[in-house]
C-alpha atoms as a printed R data frame, in Angstrom:
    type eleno elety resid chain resno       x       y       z
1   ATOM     1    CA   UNK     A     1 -67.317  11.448  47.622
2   ATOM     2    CA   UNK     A     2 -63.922  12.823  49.384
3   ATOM     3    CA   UNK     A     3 -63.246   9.219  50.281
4   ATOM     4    CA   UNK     A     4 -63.765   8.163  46.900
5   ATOM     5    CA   UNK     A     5 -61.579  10.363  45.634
6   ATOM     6    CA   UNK     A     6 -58.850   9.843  48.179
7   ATOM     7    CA   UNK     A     7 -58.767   5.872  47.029
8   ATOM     8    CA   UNK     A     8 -58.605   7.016  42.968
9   ATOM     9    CA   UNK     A     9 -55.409   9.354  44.028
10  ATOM    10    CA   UNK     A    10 -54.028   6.543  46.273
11  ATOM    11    CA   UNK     A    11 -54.312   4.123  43.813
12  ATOM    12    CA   UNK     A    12 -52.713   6.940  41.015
13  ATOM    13    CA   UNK     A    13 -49.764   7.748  43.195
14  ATOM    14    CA   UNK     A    14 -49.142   3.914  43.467
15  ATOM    15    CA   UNK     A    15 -49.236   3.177  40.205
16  ATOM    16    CA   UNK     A    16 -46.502   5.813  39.238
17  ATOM    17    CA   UNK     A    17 -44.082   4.866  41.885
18  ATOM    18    CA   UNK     A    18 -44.192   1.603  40.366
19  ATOM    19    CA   UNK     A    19 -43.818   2.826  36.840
20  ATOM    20    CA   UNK     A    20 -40.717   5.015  37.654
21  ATOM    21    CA   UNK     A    21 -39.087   2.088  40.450
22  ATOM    22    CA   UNK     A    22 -35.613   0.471  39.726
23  ATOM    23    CA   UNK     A    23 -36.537  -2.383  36.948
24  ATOM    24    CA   UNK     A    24 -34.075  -5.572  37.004
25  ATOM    25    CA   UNK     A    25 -32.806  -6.367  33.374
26  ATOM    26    CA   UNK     A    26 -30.525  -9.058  34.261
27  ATOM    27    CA   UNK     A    27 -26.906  -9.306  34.415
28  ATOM    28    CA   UNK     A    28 -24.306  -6.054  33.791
29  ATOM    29    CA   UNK     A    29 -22.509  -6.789  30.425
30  ATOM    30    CA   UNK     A    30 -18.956  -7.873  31.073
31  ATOM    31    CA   UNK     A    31 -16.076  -5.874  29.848
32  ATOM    32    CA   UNK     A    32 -13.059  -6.765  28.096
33  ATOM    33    CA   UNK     A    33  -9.650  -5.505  28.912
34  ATOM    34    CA   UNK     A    34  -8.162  -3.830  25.511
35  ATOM    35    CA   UNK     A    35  -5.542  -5.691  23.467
36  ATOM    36    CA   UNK     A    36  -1.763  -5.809  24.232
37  ATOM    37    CA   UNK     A    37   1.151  -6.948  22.499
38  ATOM    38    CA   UNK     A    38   2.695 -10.144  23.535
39  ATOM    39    CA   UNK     A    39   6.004 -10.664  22.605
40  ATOM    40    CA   UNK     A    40   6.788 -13.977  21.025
41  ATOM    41    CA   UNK     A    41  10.171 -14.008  22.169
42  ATOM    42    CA   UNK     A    42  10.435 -12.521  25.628
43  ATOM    43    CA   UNK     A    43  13.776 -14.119  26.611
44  ATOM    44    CA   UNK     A    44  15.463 -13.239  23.371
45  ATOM    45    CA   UNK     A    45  18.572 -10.536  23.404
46  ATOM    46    CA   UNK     A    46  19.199  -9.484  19.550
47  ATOM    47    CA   UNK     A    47  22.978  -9.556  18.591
48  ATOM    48    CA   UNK     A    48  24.866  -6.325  19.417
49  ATOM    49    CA   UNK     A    49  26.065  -4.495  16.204
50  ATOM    50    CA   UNK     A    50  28.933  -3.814  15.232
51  ATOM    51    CA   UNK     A    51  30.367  -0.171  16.390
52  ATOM    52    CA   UNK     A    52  31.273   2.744  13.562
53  ATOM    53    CA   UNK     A    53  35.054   2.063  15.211
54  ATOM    54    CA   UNK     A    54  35.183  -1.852  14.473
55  ATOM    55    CA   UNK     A    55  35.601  -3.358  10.906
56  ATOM    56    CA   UNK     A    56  32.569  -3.563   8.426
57  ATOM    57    CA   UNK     A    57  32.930  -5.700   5.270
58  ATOM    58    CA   UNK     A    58  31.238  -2.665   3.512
59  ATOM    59    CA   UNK     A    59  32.551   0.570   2.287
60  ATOM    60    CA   UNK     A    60  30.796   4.184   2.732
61  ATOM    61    CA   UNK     A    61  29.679   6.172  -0.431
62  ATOM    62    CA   UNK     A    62  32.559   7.945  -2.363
63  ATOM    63    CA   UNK     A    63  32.017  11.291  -3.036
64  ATOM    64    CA   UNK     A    64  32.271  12.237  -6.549
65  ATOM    65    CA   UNK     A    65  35.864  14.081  -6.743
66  ATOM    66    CA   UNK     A    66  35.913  14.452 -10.522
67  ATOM    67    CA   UNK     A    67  32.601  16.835 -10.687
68  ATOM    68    CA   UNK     A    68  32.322  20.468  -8.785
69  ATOM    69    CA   UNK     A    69  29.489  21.965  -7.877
70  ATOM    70    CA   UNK     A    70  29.310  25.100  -9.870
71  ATOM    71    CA   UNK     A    71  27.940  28.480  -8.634
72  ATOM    72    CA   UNK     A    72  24.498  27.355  -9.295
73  ATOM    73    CA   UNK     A    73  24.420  24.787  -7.696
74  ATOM    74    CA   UNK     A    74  23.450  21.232  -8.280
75  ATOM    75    CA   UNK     A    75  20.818  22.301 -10.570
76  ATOM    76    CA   UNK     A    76  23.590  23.394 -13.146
77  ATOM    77    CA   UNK     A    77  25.276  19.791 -13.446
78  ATOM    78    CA   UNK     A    78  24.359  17.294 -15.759
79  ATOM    79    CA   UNK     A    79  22.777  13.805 -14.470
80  ATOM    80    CA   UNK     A    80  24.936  12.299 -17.500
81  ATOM    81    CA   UNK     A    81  28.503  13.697 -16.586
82  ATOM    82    CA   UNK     A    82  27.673  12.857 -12.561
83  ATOM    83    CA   UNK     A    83  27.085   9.727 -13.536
84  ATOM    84    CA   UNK     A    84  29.832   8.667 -15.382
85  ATOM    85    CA   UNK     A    85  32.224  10.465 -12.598
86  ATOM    86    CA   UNK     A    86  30.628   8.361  -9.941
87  ATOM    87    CA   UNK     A    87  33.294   5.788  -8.670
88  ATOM    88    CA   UNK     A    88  30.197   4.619  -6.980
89  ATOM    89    CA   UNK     A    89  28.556   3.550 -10.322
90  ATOM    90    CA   UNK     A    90  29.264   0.348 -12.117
91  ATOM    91    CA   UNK     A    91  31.445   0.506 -15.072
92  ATOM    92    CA   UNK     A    92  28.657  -1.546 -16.967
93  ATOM    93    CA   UNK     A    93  25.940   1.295 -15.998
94  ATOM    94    CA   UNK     A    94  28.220   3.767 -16.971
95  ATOM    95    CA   UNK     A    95  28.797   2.323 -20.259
96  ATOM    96    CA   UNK     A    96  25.062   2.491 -20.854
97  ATOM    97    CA   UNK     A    97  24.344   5.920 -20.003
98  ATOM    98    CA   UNK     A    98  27.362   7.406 -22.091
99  ATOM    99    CA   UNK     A    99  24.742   6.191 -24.985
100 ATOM   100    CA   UNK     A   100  23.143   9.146 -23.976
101 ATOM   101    CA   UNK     A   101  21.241  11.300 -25.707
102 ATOM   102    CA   UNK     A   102  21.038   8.915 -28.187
103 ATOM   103    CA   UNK     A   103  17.809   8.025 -30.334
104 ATOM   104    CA   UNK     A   104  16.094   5.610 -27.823
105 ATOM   105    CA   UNK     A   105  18.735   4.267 -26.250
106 ATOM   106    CA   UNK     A   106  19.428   6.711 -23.361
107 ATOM   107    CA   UNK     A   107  18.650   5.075 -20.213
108 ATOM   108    CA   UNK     A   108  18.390   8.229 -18.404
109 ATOM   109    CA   UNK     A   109  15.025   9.798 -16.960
110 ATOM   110    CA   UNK     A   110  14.689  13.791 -16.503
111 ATOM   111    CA   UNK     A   111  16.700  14.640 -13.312
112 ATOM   112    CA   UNK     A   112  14.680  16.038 -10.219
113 ATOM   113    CA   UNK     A   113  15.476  18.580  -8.263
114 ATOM   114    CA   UNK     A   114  13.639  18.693  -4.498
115 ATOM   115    CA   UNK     A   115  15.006  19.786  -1.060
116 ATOM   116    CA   UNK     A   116  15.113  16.512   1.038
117 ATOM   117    CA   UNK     A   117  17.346  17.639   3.542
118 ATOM   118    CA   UNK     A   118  16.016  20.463   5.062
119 ATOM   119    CA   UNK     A   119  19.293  22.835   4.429
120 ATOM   120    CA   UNK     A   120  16.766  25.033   1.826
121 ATOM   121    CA   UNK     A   121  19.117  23.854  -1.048
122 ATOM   122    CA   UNK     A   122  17.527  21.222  -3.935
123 ATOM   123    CA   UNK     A   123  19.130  17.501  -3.913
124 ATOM   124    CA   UNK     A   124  19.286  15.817  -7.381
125 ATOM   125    CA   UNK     A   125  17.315  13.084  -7.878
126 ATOM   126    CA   UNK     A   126  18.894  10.853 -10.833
127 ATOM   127    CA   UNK     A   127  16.957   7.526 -12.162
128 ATOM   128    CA   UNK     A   128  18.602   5.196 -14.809
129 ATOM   129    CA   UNK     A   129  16.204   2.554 -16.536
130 ATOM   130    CA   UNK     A   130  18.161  -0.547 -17.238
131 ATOM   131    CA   UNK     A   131  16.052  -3.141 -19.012
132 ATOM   132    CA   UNK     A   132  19.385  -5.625 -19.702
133 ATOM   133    CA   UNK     A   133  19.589  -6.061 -16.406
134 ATOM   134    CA   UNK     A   134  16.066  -5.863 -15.396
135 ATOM   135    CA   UNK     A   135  16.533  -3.058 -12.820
136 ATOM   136    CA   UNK     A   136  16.313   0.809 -11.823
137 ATOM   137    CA   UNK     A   137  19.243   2.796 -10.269
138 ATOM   138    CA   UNK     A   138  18.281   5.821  -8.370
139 ATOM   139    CA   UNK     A   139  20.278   7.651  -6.829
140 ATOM   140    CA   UNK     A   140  20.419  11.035  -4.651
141 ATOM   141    CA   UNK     A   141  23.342  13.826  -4.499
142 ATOM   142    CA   UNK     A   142  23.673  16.678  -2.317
143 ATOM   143    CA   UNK     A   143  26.602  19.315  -2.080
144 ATOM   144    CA   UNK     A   144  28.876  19.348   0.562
145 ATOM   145    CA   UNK     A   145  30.585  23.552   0.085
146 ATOM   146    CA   UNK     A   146  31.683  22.110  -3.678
147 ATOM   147    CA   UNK     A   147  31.874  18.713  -3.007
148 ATOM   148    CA   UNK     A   148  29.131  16.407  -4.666
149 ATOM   149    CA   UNK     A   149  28.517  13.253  -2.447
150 ATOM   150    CA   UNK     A   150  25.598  10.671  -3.072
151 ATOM   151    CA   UNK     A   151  23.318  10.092   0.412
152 ATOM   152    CA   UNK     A   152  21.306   7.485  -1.381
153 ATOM   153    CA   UNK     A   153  22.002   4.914  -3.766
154 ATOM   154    CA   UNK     A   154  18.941   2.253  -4.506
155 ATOM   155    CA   UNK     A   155  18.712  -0.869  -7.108
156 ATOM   156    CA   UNK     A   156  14.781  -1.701  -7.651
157 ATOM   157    CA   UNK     A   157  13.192  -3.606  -9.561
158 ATOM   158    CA   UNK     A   158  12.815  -2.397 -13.768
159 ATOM   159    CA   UNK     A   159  10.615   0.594 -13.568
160 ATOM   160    CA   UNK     A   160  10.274   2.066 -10.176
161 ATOM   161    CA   UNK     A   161   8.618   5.309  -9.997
162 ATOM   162    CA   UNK     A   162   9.282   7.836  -6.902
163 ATOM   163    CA   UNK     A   163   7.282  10.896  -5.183
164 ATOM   164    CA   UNK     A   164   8.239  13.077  -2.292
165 ATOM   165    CA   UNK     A   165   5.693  13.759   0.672
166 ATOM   166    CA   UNK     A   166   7.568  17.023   2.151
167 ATOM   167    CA   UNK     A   167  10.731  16.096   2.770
168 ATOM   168    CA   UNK     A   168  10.156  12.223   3.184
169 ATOM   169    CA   UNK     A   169  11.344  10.379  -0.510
170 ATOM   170    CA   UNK     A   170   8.687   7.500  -0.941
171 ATOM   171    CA   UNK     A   171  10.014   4.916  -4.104
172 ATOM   172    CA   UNK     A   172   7.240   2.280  -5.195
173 ATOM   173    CA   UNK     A   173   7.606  -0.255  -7.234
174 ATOM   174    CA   UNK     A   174   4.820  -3.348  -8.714
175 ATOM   175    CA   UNK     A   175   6.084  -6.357  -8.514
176 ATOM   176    CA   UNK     A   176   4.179 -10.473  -7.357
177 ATOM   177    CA   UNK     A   177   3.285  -8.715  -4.265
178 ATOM   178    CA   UNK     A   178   1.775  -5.616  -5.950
179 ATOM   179    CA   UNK     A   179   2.989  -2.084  -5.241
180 ATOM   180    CA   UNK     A   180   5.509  -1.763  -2.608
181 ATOM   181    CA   UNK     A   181   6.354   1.579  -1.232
182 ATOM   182    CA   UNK     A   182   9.491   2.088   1.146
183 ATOM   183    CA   UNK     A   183   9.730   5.510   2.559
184 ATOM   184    CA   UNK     A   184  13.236   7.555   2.954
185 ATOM   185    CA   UNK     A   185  13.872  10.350   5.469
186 ATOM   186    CA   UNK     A   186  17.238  12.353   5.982
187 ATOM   187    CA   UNK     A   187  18.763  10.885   9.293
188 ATOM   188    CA   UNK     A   188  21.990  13.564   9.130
189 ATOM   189    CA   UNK     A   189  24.057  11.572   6.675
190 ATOM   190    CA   UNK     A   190  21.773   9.718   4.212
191 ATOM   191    CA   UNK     A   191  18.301   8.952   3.036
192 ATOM   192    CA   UNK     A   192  17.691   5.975   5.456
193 ATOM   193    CA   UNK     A   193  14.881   4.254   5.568
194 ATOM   194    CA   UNK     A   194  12.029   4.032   7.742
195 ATOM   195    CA   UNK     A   195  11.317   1.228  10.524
196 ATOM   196    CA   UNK     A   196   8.075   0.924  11.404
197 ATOM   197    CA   UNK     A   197   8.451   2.953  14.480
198 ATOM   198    CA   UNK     A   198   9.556   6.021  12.251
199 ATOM   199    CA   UNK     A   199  13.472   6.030  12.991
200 ATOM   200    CA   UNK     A   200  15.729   6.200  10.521
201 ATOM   201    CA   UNK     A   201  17.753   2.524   9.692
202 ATOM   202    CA   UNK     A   202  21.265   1.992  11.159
203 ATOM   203    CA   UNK     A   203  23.161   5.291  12.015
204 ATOM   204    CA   UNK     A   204  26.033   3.890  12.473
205 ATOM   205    CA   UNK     A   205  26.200   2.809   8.979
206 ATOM   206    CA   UNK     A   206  25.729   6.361   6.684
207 ATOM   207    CA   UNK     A   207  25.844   4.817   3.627
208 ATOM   208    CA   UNK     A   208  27.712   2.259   1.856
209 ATOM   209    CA   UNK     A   209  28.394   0.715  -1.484
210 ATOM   210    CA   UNK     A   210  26.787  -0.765  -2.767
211 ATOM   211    CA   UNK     A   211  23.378   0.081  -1.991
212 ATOM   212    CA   UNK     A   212  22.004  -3.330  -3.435
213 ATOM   213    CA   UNK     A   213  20.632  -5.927  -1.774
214 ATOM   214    CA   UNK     A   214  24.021  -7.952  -1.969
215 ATOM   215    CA   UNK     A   215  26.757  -5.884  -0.067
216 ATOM   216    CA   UNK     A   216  30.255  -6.774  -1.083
217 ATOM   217    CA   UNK     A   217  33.668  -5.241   0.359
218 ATOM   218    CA   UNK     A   218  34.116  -2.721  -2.285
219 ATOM   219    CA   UNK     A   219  32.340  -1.128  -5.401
220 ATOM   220    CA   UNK     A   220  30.736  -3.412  -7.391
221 ATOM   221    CA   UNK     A   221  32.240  -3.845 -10.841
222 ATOM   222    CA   UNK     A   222  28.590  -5.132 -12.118
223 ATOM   223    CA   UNK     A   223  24.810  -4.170 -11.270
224 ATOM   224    CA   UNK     A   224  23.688  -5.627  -7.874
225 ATOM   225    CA   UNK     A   225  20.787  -8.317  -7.425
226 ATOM   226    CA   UNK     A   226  18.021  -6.090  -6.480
227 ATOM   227    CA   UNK     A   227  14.971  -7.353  -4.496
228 ATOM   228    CA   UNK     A   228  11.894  -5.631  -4.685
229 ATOM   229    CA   UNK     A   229  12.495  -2.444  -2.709
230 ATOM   230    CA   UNK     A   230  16.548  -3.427  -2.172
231 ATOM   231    CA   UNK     A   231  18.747  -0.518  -1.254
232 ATOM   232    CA   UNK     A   232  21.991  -1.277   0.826
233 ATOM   233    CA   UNK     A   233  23.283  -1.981   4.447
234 ATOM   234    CA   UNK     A   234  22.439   1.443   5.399
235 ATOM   235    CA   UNK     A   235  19.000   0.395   5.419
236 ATOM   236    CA   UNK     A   236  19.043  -3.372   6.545
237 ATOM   237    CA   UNK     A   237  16.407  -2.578   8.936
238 ATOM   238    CA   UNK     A   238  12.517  -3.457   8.954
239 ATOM   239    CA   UNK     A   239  11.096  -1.080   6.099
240 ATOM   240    CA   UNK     A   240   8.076   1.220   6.298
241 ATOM   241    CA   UNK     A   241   6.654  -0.670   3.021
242 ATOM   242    CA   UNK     A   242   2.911  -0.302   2.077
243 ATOM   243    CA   UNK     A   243   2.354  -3.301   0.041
244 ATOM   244    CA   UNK     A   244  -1.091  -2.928  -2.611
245 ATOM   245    CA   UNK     A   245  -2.273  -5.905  -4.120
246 ATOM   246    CA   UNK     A   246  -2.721  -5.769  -7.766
């Protein structure tokens, strides 16, 4: 009987070493290296631009001499008066917004008051709709002591709309593409827009006139061609844009 035994535990001892071996299920997966970016132009040097110190066809914003800021602050000005004080601001836009407050025909929108530069004092946000010319003017002032200057001037397309996300200034607009969205950020000097990297377009540039997508030598005496999302050559940079399709 002992014997017997013995042979039944052998044989149960075998069969569980052979249950719990090393089992052979073929060949190891192989794995892939991640992704990396290959450059399509790895020999190519992009053109050196043009120093603050050497001449530029364009002209920087002019501040707005004619207008103070009061006590109060830019809060107490009116977007009309600015506006027609602006020698940044075509004569033809200026003829449309002295219509203002008239029944219907003002092209004005409610000015906006939010803190974009971080100093704890509210920029004004202005936005002029002009449907004769098929675009939007928007533009940003901040005070310098009493000085009012403009640190963003932008033509889009015929009813833009804008929000702020903290101190960023996003501006969308619907056009064949969809919605575009370019996003602004204070680089020091002006609202520049964002590359794609998250810097803040051309420094050396801190705003010109006119912020269109056509930049002449001096202030335009008409509105600029926009493009959809056009500002100026402060911003001729690669855009953050989130495009939408309809």
């Amino acid at each position: 009987m002992s014997a017997v035994l013995a042979a039944c535990a052998a044989v149960t001892v075998t069969g569980c070493a052979a249950e719990a071996g090393v089992r052979d299920d073929g060949a190891a997966p192989t794995l892939s290296p991640p992704a990396s970016s290959v450059p399509l132009w790895p020999g190519y040097t992009p053109p050196t631009l043009p120093s603050p110190h050497e001449s530029s066809p364009y002209v920087r914003y002019l501040p707005v001499d004619k207008v103070r800021v009061p006590a109060g602050g830019l809060a107490r000005l009116s977007a009309k008066k600015l506006l027609l004080n602006d020698p940044n601001v075509p004569a033809m836009v200026q003829k449309e917004i002295s219509l203002c407050p008239g029944d219907g025909t003002c092209p004005l929108r409610d000015a906006v008051h939010r803190d974009l530069t971080g100093d704890d004092r509210d920029e004004l946000v202005v936005a002029a709709d002009l449907p004769e010319f098929g675009r939007t003017l928007l533009q940003v002032y901040t005070a310098s002591g009493r000085t009012v200057r403009p640190v963003l001037i932008y033509w889009g397309p015929l009813g833009l709309t804008g929000e702020t996300s903290g101190r960023d200034l996003l501006i969308s607009a619907i056009g064949a593409d969809g919605r575009v969205t370019t996003r602004f950020r204070w680089n020091g000097h002006v609202m520049a827009a964002l590359t794609p990297d998250g810097t803040a377009t051309r420094p050396d540039l801190q705003g010109v006139v006119p912020a269109g997508p056509e930049a002449v030598p001096a202030v335009p005496e008409s509105v600029p061609e926009a493009v959809s999302g056009g500002a100026g050559a402060a911003d001729e940079a690669p855009r953050t844009e989130t495009r939408t399709p309809r």
